[in-house]
C-alpha positions in Angstrom: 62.4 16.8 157.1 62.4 18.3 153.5 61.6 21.7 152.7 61.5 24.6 149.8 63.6 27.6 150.0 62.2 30.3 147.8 65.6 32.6 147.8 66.0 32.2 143.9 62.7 33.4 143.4 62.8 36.0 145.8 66.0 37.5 143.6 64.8 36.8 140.6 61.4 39.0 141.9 63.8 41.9 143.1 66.1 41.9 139.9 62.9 42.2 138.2 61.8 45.1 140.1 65.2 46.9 139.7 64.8 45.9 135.9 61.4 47.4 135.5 62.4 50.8 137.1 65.7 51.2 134.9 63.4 50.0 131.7 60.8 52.8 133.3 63.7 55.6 133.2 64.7 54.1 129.9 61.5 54.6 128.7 61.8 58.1 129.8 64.9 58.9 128.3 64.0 57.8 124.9 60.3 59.6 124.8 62.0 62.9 126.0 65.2 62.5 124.4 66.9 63.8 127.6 69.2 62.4 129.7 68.7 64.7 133.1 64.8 64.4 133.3 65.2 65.0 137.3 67.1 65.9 139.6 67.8 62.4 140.9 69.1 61.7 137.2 72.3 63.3 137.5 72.6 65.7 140.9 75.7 67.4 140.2 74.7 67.7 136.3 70.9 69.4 137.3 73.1 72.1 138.9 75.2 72.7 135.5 72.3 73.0 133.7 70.6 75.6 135.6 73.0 77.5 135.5 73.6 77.3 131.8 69.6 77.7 131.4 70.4 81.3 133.2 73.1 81.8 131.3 71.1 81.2 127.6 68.4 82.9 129.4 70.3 86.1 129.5 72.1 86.1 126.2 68.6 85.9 124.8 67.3 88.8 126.4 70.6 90.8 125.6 70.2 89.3 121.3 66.7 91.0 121.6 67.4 94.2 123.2 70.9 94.8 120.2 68.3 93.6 117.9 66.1 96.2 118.5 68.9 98.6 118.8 69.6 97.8 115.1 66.1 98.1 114.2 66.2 101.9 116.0 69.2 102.7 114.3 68.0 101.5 110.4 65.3 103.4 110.9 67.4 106.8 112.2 69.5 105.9 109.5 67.0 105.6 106.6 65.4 108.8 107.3 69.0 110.6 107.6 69.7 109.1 104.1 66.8 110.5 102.9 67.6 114.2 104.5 71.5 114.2 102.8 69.4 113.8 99.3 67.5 116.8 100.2 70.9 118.4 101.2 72.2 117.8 97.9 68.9 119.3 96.6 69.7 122.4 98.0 73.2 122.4 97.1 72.4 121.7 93.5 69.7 124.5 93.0 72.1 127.2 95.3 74.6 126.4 92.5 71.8 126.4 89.5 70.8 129.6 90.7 74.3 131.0 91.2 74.1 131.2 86.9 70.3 131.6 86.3 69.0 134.4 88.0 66.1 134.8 85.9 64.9 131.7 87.3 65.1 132.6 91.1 61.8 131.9 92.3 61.9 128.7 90.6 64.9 127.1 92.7 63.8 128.7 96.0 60.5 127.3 96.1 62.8 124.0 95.5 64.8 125.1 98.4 61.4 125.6 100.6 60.4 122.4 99.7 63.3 120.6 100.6 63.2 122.1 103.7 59.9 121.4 104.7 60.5 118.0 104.2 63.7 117.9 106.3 61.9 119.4 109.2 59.3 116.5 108.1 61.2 114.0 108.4 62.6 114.9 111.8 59.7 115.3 113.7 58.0 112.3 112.3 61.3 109.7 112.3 60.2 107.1 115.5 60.3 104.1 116.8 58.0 102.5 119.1 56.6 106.2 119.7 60.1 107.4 120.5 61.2 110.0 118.4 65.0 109.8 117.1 65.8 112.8 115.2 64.7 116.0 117.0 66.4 115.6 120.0 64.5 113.1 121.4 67.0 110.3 122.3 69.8 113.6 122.2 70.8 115.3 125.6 70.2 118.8 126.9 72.7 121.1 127.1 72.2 124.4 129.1 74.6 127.1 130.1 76.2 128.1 126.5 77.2 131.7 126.1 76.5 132.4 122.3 79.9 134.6 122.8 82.1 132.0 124.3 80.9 128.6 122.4 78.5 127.2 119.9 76.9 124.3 118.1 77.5 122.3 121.2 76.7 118.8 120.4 77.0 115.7 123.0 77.0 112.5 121.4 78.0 110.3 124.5 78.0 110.9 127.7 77.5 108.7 131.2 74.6 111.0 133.2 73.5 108.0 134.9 74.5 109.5 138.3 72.6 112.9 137.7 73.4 116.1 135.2 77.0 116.5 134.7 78.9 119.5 134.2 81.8 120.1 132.2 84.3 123.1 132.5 85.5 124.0 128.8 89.2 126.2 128.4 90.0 127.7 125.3 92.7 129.4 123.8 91.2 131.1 121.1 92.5 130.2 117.4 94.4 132.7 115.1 94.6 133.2 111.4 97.6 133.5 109.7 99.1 137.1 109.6 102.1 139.1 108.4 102.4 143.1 108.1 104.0 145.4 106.4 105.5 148.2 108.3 106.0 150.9 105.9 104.1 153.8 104.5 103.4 155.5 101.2 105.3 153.6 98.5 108.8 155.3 97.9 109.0 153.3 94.7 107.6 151.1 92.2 107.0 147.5 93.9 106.0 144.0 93.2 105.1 141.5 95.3 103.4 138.1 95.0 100.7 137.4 97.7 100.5 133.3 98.5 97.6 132.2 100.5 95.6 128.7 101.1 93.2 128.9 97.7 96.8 130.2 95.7 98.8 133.3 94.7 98.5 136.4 93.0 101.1 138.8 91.6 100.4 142.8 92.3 102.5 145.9 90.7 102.2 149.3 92.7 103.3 152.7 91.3 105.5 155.0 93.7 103.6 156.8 95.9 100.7 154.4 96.3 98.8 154.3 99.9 98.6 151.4 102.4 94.6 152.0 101.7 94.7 151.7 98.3 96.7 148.4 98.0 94.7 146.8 101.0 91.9 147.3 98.8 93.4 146.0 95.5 94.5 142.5 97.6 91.3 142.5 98.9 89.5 142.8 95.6 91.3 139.1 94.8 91.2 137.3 98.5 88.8 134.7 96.5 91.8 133.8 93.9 94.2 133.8 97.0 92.5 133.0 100.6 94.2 136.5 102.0 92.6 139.7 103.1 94.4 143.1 104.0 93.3 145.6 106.7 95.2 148.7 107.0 95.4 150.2 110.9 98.8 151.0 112.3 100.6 148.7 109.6 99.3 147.2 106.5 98.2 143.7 107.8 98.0 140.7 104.9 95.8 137.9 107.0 94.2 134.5 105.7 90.4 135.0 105.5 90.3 131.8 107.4 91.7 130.5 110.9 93.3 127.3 111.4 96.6 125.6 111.1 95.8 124.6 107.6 95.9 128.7 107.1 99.0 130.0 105.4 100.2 133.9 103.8 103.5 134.7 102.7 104.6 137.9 100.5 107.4 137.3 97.8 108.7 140.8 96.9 110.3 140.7 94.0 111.0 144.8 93.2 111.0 147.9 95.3 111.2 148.6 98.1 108.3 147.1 101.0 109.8 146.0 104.0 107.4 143.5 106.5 107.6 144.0 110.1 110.3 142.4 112.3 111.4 140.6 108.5 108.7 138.5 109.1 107.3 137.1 105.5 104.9 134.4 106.4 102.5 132.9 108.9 100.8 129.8 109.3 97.6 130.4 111.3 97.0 128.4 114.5 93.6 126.2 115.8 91.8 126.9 118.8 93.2 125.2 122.4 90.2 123.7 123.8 90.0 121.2 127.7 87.1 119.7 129.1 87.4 119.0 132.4 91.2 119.5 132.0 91.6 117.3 128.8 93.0 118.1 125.6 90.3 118.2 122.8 91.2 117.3 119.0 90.6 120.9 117.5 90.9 122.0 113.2 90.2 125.8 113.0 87.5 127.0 116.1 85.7 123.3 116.0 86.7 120.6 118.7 86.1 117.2 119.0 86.7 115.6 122.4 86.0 111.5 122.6 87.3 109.6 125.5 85.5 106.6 127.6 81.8 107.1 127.3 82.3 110.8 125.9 81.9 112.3 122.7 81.3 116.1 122.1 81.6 118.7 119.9 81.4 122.3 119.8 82.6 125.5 117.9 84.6 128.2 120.2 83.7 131.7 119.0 85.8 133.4 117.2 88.5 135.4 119.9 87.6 133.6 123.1 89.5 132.7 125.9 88.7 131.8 128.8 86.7 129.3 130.7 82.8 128.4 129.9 80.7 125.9 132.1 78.2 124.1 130.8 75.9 121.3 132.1 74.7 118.2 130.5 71.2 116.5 131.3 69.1 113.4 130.1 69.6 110.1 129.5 70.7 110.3 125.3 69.4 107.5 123.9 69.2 105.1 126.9 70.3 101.7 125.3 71.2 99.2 127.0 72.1 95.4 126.1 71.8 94.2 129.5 71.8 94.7 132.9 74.9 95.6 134.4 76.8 99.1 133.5 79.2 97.5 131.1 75.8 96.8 128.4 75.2 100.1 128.5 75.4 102.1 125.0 76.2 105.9 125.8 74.8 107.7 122.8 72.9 111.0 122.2 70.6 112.3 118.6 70.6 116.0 118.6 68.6 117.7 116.4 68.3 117.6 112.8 65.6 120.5 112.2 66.5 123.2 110.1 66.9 125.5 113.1 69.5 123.4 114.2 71.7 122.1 111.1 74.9 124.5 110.7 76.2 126.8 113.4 76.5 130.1 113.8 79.5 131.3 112.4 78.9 129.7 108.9 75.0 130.3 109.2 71.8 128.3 110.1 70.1 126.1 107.4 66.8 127.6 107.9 68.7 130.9 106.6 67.7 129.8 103.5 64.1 129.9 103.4 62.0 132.2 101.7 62.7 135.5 103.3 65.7 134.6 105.3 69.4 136.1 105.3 70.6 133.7 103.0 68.0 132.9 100.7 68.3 133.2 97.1 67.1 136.7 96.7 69.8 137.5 98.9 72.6 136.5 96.6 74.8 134.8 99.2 75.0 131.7 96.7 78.2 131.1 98.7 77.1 131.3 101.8 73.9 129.4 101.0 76.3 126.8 99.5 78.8 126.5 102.6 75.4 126.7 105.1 74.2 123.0 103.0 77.8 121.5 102.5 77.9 121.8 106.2 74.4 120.8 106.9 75.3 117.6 105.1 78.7 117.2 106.7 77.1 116.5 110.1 74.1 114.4 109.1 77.0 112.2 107.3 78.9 112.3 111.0 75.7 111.5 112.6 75.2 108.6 110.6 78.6 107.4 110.6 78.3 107.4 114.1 75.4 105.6 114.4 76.8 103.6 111.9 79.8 102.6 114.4 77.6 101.7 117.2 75.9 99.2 115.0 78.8 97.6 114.2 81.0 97.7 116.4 79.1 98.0 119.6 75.8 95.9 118.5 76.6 93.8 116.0 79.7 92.4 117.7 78.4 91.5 120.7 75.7 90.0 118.6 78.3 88.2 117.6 79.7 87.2 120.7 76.8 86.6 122.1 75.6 83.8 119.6 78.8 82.4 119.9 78.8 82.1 123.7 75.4 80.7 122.9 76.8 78.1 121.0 79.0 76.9 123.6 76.6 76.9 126.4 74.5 74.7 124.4 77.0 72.4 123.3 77.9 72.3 126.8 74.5 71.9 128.2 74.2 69.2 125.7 76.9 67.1 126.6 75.4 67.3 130.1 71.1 66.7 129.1 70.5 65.3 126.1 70.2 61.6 125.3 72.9 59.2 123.8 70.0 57.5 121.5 72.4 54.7 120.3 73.7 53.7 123.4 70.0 54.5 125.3 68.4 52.1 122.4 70.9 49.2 123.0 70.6 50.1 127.1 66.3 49.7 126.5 66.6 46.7 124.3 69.2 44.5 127.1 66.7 45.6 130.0 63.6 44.1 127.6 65.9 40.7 127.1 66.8 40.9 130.8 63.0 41.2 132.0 61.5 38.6 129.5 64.4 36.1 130.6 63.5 36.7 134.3 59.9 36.4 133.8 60.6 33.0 131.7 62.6 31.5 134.3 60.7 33.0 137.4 57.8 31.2 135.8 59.8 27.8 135.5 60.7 27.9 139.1 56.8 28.0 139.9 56.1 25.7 138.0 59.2 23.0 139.7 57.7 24.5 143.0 54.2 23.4 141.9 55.0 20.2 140.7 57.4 18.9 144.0 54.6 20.4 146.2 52.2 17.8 144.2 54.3 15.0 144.5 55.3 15.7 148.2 51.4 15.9 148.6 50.6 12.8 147.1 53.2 10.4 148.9 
């Protein structure tokens, strides 16, 4: 008995089949340009990847929130800029003024003006409707005694458990001071009086009183930085505190002895804690920064003792991410007028029309000092801000395009498509197919052709 097995064509009909489905994901591959189009591609690999997508995901969202960051910071920055050239506007006509009184009117309507547009700028400088330079991204301070601290200024601080308090010690600072323990002069006496802005040489007749040559020092304390008080001795003091504050007495004739032989002094700067730790102090003004905390304040002149105050808000809330370590701790105060300078030097609204320092006054000097110091802490403010765009956004910009980077290249290796070695894989499944098709349709064909001749014997 003679019969026809049809196993050959049977495999060559499966082959086929498997053929077409790898040409079909081929096909695939090539279109998309992916290698992992589904989970069934690559099982392990579709895990990778969506983790990576998180991953890129995330870094994305953090490059957009430091990006805006920036943006809030160019614009703070721009309009503080603008408010140190109106500074030096007021510097410049205080000075100008100083030597052209009949002109008066002319620089203080200059001074107004400037003024006006500081305040200006403040209360229009925003972003996105928040407003960045009158306190509005700064943090509230209450509980400061006006005789115990001032100018208290919180640039950082981590409130995000509630309003924080902070317990503030001082020892108060000192000026420089030497006395001389004598009375009426027994003799004729000369002396050279040294102090931080230089030194002056004074001649005194016999019989001169303590009163007398307090007042003569006093008459040049702006050639030498010293002042003289007469109570139970004849004090000789710097007219400034500080450690940088210096007097010493060089006697070169007669007869003035200094109490306990004591011929100079260097003065000493205020002792200031918060919350037990030691603050960076120059003269009455400390500057604390540790962690996430930055502040600064102005003791008052004599205190010691302890102050409390508390802190509230949220400063600037910025954040790059998420989690507590993408947080940016930062506070704006106030740039207004009301608020530029402090109290011991003077307010920069002082020098308006009608206030206690403006040019009708004739406190050139103290106008002066009142804008050297406005502009000395718009210049810290920026430099701050400065800081944080550097080196707290701009680097983990940074860093975050660079992590980018490598979760892509990663990804990548894992996802995309080997187009050389995919073309060559499509082309030897299109030879396999048509050289199965061509011989599956021979083996018909011998099939049909024995069936006939069996058929006709």
């Amino acid at each position: 008995m003679f019969s026809i097995n049809n196993m050959a064509i049977s495999n060559i009909v499966s082959t086929l089949t498997q053929l077409g489905t790898e040409l079909a994901i081929s096909n695939e591959r090539l279109t998309t340009g992916l290698r992992v189009n589904r989970a069934v591609d690559d099982p392990s690999g579709i895990v990778a990847l969506s983790n990576f997508n998180a991953e890129i995901a995330r870094i994305d969202a953090r490059t957009t929130n430091g990006t805006r960051i920036n943006s809030i910071i160019d614009t703070a920055d721009g309009a503080m800029a603008e408010i140190e050239d109106l500074l030096d506007t007021i510097d410049a006509a205080v000075t100008s003024a100083s030597g052209d009184p009949a002109n008066l009117a002319t620089y203080q309507a200059t001074i107004d003006t400037a003024l006006n547009s500081i305040d200006s700028l403040v209360s229009t400088t925003s972003f996105n409707g928040d407003t960045l330079l009158n306190g509005g991204i700064g943090y509230t301070v209450t509980g400061v005694n006006s005789s115990e601290l001032a100018n208290v200024r919180v640039h950082s601080l981590d409130t995000a458990s509630g309003d924080v308090s902070l317990e503030i010690s001082t020892v108060a600072a000192a000026k420089a001071e030497i006395a001389y323990s004598g009375g009426t002069l027994i003799d004729d006496v000369t002396f050279t009086i040294t102090g931080p802005s230089g030194s002056q040489e004074f001649n005194f007749a016999t019989g001169t009183a303590r009163t007398t040559i307090a007042i003569v020092v006093n008459a040049a304390s702006a050639q030498t930085g010293v002042e003289s008080e007469k109570t139970d001795y004849l004090y000789f003091r710097s007219t400034e505190i500080g450690f940088d504050q210096t007097v010493s007495i060089n006697v070169t004739a007669g007869t003035f002895n200094m109490l306990d032989g004591t011929t100079s002094d260097t003065g000493t700067d205020v002792g200031v804690t918060i919350n037990g730790a030691f603050a960076a102090t120059s003269g009455n003004i400390a500057h604390y920064s540790s962690g996430n905390t930055a502040i600064d304040l102005t003791a008052a002149d004599g205190f010691s003792g302890t102050a409390t105050i508390t802190v509230s808000g949220s400063g600037a809330d910025w954040s790059l991410g998420s989690s507590a370590s993408d947080r940016i701790y930062f506070g704006q105060s106030s740039l207004s007028t009301s608020v530029l300078g402090d109290a011991n030097t003077g307010l920069l609204s002082s020098l308006e029309s009608g206030g206690t320092n403006d040019l009708a006054s004739g406190n050139f000097t103290a106008a002066s000092d009142i804008a050297e110091l406005a502009k000395s802490q718009v210049t810290s403010d920026r430099a701050r801000i400065g800081a944080i765009s550097s080196y707290a956004v701009t680097c983990s910009l940074n860093a975050y395009a660079d992590a980018k980077t490598s979760l892509t290249t990663a990804k990548s290796a894992i996802e995309d498509l080997d187009y050389v070695a995919e073309t060559a894989n499509n082309n030897r499944l299109q030879l396999l197919i048509q050289m199965g098709t061509t011989l599956l349709a021979t083996l018909n064909q011998s099939t049909t052709n024995i069936l006939s001749l069996l058929g006709s014997s």
